[in-house]
C-alpha positions in Angstrom: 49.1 -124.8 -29.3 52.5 -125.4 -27.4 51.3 -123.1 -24.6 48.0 -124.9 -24.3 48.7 -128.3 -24.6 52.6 -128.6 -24.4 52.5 -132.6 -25.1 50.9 -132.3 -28.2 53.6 -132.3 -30.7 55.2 -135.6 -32.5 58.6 -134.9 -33.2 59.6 -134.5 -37.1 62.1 -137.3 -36.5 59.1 -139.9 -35.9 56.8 -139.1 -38.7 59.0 -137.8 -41.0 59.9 -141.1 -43.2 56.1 -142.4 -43.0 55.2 -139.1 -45.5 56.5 -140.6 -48.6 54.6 -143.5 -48.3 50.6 -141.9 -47.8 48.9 -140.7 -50.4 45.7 -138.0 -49.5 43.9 -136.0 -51.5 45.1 -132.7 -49.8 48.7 -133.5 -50.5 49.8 -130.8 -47.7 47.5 -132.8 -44.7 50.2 -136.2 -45.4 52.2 -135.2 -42.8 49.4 -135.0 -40.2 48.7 -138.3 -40.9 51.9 -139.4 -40.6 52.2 -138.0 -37.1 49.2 -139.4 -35.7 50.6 -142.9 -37.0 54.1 -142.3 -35.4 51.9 -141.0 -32.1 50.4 -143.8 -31.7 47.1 -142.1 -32.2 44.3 -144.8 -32.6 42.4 -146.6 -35.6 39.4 -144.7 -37.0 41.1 -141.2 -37.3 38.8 -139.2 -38.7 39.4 -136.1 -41.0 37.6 -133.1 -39.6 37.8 -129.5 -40.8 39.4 -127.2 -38.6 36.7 -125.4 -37.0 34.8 -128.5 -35.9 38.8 -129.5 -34.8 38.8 -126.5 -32.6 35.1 -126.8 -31.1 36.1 -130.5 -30.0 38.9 -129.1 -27.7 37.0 -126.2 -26.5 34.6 -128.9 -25.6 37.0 -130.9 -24.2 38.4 -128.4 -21.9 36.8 -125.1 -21.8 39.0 -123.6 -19.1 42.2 -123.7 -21.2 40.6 -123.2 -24.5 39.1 -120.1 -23.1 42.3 -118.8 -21.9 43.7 -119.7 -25.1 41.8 -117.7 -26.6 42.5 -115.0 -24.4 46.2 -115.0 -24.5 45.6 -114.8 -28.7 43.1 -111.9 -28.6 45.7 -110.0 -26.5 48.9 -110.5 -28.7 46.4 -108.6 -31.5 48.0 -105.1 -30.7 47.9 -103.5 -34.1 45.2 -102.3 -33.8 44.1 -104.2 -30.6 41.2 -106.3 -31.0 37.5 -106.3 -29.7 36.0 -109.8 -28.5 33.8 -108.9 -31.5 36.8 -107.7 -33.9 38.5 -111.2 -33.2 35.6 -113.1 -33.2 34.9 -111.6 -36.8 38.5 -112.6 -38.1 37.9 -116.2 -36.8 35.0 -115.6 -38.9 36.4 -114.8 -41.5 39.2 -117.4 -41.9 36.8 -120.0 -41.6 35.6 -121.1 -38.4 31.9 -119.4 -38.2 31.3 -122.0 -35.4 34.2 -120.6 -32.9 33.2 -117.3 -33.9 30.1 -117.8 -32.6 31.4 -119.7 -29.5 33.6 -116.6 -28.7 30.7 -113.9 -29.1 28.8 -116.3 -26.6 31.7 -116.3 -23.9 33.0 -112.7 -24.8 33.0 -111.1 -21.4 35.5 -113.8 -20.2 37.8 -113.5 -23.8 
């Protein structure tokens, strides 16, 4: 995420004193909350799972996500990874939708 979108990142130091005061019920997604508020990030934030999360920024920019994607299918050296071998592991960690996306671009992942 760095690599793709290096301005992405709230520093601990902002966010790290709003935690105590939110209350989710995923105990473990506070501290995303927190640094969307101490980002500035507007009203109306919206929970989304993670594959939907991902599909929203391939939508956004397709060019980066796409390379992205790239760059993560090549660090799989062990064993090294088919578009269809990675697309399958996306699968399988729960984002069928980006799977799908990927077999549909796989001659440029």
């Amino acid at each position: 995420m760095r690599d793709a979108i290096p301005d992405w990142e709230v520093p601990e130091t902002a966010w790290s004193s709003l935690v105590h005061g939110i209350h989710l019920p995923d105990p473990d997604d506070c501290h995303i909350l927190a640094a969307a508020i101490a980002g500035h990030a507007e009203y109306g934030i919206e929970a989304i799972d993670p594959d939907t999360f991902i599909i929203n920024q391939w939508d956004l920019d397709p060019v980066n996500a796409i390379a992205a994607f790239k760059r993560m299918r090549a660090r799989r050296k062990k064993p090294q990874s088919s578009t269809e071998d990675f697309a399958y592991a996306l699968e399988v960690g729960g984002l069928p939708t980006m799977a799908e996306r990927l077999r549909a671009a796989s001659e440029l992942i």
